[in-house]
C-alpha positions in Angstrom: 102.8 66.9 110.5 104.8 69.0 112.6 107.9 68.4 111.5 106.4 69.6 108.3 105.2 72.8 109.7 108.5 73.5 111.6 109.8 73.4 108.5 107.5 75.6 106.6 107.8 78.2 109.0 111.7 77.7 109.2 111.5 78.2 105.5 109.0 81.2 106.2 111.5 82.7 108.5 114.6 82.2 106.2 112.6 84.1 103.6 112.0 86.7 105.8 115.4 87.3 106.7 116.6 87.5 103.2 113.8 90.2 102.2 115.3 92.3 105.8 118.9 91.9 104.8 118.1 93.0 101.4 116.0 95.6 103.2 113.8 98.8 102.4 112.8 101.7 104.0 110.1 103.7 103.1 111.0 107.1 104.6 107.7 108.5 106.5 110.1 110.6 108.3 111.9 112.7 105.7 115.0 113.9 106.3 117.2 116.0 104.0 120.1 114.0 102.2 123.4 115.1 103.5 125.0 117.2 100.3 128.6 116.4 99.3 131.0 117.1 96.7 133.0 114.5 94.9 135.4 113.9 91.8 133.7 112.4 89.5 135.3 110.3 86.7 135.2 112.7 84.0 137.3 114.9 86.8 134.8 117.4 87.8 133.8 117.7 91.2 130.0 117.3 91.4 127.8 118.2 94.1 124.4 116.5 95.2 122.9 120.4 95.4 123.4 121.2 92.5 120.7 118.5 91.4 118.0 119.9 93.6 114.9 119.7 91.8 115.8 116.0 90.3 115.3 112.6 92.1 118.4 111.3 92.4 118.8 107.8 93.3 122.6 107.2 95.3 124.4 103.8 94.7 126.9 103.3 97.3 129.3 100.4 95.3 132.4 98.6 95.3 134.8 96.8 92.7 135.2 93.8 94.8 131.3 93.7 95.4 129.3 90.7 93.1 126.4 92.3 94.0 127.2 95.8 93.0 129.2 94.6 89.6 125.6 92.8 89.1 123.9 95.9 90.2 125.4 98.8 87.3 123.6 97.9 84.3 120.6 97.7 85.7 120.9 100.8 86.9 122.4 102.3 84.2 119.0 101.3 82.1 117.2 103.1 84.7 119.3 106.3 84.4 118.8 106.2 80.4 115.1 105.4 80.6 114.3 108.5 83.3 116.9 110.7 83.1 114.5 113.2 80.4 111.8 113.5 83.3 114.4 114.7 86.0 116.0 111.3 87.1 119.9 110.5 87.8 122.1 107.9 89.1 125.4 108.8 91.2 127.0 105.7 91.7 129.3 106.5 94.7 132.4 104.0 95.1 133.6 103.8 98.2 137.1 102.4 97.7 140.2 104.0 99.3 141.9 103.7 95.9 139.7 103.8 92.7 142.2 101.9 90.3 140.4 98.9 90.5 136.7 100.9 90.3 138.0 102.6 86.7 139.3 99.5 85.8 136.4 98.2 86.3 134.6 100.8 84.6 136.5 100.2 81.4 135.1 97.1 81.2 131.5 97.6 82.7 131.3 101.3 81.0 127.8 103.2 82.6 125.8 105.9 81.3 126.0 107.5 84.7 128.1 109.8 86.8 130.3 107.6 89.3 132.0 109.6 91.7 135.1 108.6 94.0 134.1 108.6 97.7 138.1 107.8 98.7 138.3 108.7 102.3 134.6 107.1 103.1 133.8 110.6 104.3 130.1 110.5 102.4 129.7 106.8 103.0 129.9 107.5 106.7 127.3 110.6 106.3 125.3 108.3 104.9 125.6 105.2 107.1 126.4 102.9 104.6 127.1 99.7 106.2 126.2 97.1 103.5 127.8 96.8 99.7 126.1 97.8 97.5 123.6 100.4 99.4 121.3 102.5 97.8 119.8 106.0 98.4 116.7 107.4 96.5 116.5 111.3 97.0 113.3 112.9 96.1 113.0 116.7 93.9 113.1 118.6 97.1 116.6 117.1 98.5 115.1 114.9 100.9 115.9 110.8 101.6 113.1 108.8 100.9 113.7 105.4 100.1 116.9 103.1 101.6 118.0 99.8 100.0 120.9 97.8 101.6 122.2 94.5 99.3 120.7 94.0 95.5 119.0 90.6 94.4 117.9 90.4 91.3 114.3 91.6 90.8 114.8 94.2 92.9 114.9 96.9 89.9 111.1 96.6 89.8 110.7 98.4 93.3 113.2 101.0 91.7 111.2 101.7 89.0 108.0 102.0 91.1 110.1 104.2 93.6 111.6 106.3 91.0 107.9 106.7 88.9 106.6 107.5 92.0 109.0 110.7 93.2 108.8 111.5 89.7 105.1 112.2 90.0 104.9 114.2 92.4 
């Protein structure tokens, strides 16, 4: 018997680390989202202020990353299906040299702006310290939601997220 509830709460623990290191922070303290300017892949520079008034949900991404790769359609569906009530996706890719990112994108095309972080200089404005990481901004410019890693599933709590800041 206690071998049998070591183990349940082993498993219990193990569970809980994998919901922590796929982690999300609901963000009671707001604080405004650092604004930045990047290329973006159509060659424009874009710049997170100009968006004010939108929730704007930051994907921090790499080529080399399974989870990420995993990660862009999902979140290209959610750009499509909010992006009429005031909803966008940046994808961000962090990669010193973005051949491999448009690559990539050639063969994983996205509905959403991806933009070309090369020097890290955003990335480390945002503490991104886990591939992919993920920022949702709410109308008024201000961090509200962190998610570091993807698993599968986890698109529902976007969509609640996203619904949510949309509402109000």
């Amino acid at each position: 018997m206690r071998n049998t509830q070591s183990g349940y709460m082993r498993k219990s623990l193990a569970a809980a680390l994998v919901l922590l290191a796929t982690a999300v922070t609901a963000g009671t303290d707001q604080a405004p989202a650092p604004d930045f300017s990047l290329k973006s892949d159509s060659g424009e520079n874009l710049r997170l202020s100009e968006l004010r008034g939108e929730v704007v949900l930051i994907n921090f991404w790499a080529s080399w990353c399974g989870p990420c790769r995993q990660e862009m359609p999902v979140l290209s569906e959610l750009h499509d299906k909010y992006k009429a009530m005031g909803f966008t996706v940046l994808g961000v890719n962090v990669e010193e040299n973005s051949d491999e990112a448009r690559k990539l994108l050639k063969d994983m095309p996205v509905s959403f702006p991806v933009l070309f972080d090369n020097d890290s200089s955003v990335s480390k404005q945002y503490d991104v310290a886990a591939m992919p990481s993920t920022v949702l901004v709410d109308r008024n410019g201000n961090m509200r939601y962190l998610h570091k890693g993807y698993k599968p599933g986890l698109e529902e709590t976007y969509v609640q997220q996203v619904r949510s800041l949309l509402r109000e």
